[in-house]
N, C-alpha and C positions, 0 to 999 in steps of 0.2 A: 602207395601202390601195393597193391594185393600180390605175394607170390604167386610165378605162375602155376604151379605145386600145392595149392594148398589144398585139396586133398587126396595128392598120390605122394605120401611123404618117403612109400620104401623107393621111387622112381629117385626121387628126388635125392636121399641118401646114394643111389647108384653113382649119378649125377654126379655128386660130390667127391664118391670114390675115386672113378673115370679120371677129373681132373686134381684130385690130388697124387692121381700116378706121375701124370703129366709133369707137373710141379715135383716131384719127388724125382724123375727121371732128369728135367733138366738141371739140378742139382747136383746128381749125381757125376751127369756131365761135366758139369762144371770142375766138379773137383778132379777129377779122370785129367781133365787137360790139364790140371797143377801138377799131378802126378806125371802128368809127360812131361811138363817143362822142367822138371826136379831131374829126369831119366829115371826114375821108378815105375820100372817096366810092370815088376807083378801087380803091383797097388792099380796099376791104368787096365792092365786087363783084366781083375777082380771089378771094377768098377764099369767094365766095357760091359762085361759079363751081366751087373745089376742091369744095367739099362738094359738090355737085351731080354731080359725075364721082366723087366716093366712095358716093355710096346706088347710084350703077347700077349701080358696081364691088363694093356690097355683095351687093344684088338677084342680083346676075349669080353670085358665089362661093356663096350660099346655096340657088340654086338647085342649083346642083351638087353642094352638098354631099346636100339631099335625095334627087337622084336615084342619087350613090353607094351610100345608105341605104339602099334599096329596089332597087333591082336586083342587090347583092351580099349582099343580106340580114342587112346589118352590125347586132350589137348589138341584137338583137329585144325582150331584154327592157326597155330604154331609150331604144328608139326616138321613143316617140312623148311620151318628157322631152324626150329631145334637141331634136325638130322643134321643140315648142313654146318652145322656151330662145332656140331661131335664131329662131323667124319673130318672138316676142314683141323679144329683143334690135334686131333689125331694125326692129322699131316704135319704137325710141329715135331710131334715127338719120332714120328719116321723120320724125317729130315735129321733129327739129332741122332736116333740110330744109326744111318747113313753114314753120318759125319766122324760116329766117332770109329765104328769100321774102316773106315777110311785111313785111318790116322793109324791103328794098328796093321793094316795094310802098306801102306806106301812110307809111312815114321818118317815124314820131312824135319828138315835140319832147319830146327827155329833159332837163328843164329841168337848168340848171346846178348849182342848189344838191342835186343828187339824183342827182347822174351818179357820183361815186364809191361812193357804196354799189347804184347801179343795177352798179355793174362788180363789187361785194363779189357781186350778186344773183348774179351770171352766171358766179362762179368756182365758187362752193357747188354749186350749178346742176350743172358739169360736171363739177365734181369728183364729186358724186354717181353721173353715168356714166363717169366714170375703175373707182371704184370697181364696179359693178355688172359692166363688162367685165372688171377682176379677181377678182370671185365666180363668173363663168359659167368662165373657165377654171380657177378653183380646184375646179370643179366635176368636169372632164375632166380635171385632173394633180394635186390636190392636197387633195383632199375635205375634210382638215381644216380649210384656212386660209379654206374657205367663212365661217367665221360670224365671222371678224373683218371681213371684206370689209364684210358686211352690217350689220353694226355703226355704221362708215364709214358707208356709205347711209344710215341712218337718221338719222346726224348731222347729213349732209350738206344733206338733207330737210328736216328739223326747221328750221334755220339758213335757209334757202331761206326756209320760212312768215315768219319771224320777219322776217326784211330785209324780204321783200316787203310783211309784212302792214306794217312801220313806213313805207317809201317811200307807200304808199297812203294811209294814213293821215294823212301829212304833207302830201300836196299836196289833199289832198281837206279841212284845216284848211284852207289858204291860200283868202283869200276875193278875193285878186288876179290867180290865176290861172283864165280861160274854163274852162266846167263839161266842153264836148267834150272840150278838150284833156285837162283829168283822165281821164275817161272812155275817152281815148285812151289814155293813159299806161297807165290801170291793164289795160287788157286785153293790154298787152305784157306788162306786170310778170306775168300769171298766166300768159303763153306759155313765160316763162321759168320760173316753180314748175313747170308741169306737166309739166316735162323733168325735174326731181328726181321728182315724183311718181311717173312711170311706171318711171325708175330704180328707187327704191324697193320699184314694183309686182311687176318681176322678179326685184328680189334676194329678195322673199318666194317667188316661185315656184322660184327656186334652194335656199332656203333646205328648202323643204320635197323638193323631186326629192333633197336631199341625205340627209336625213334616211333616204328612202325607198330611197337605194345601202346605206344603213350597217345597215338591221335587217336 
């Protein structure tokens, strides 16, 4: 399979950029929520901070990418896969900005006995968009290795349900711990699934733009 890139390679390096931020931010994520589960407040808002200068720095490259696309009139028959791969892909990494705002805002009490699988929650989680950033570019250089990517994602998803729905489940038995605080807890824990979910959401829409390069 012939890249779809092959020969607008600076697009192509944007491309790359774009979703190495992606992947660099949910990362960053990642370790931000170890930082919270630790109670190392500065380290989680030094790391709130990186994510927050990586969606503008995403914002800012995907813009550019789209206006390459359309005033060089790049790729017409894929164009308007491409756009929606970037602006969807991009709605991951809002979503993880969102999320970790959130968490310096409101600082729910991830109780003790729930904190290492709340950290099991939040690797699957990103691992999810490890994975889903490796299907969009298998997407643009390597068409085949698309449906193992996605494979990955769904796993990753699935596992995601399962931790969460168990962490819910367990504190919402406990009849010692305050009904808000539950309440609190579990609308983190689904801030966290819906970051695999949306993952997920666009490795099906990769999965089919791919389908639609190969007939």
């Amino acid at each position: 399979m012939i890249p779809i890139f092959k020969k607008t390679k600076q697009l192509e390096a944007k491309i790359d950029e774009f979703l190495d931020t992606i992947l660099q931010a949910a990362l960053e994520f990642k370790q931000a929520l170890k930082y919270y589960l630790n109670g190392d407040w500065n380290e989680f808002s030094e790391r709130e901070n990186v994510v927050d200068r990586l969606e503008g720095r995403a914002d800012s490259r995907r813009r550019d990418i789209e206006n390459q696309l359309y005033q060089e009139m790049l790729i017409p028959e894929s164009r308007g896969d491409v756009l929606a791969l970037l602006e969807n892909s991009d709605d991951v990494l809002n979503l993880i900005a969102d999320t970790i705002v959130e968490f310096s805002i409101e600082r729910p009490e991830i109780f003790p006995e729930v904190k290492d699988q709340f950290d099991s929650l939040v690797e699957v989680s990103i691992g999810a968009v490890e994975e889903m950033v490796c299907a969009v570019r298998s997407y643009f250089k390597n068409i085949t290795g698309v449906r193992d990517h996605i494979s990955k994602i769904m796993f990753f998803e699935k596992e995601s349900d399962k931790i969460g729905e168990k962490i819910k489940r367990y504190i919402f038995e406990r009849d010692d711990i305050d009904l808000a605080k539950k309440t609190h807890l579990r609308t983190f824990i689904t801030y966290i699934q819906n970051i695999a979910d949306k993952a997920e959401d666009i490795g099906d829409r990769v999965n089919i733009y791919a389908i639609k390069r190969m007939m």
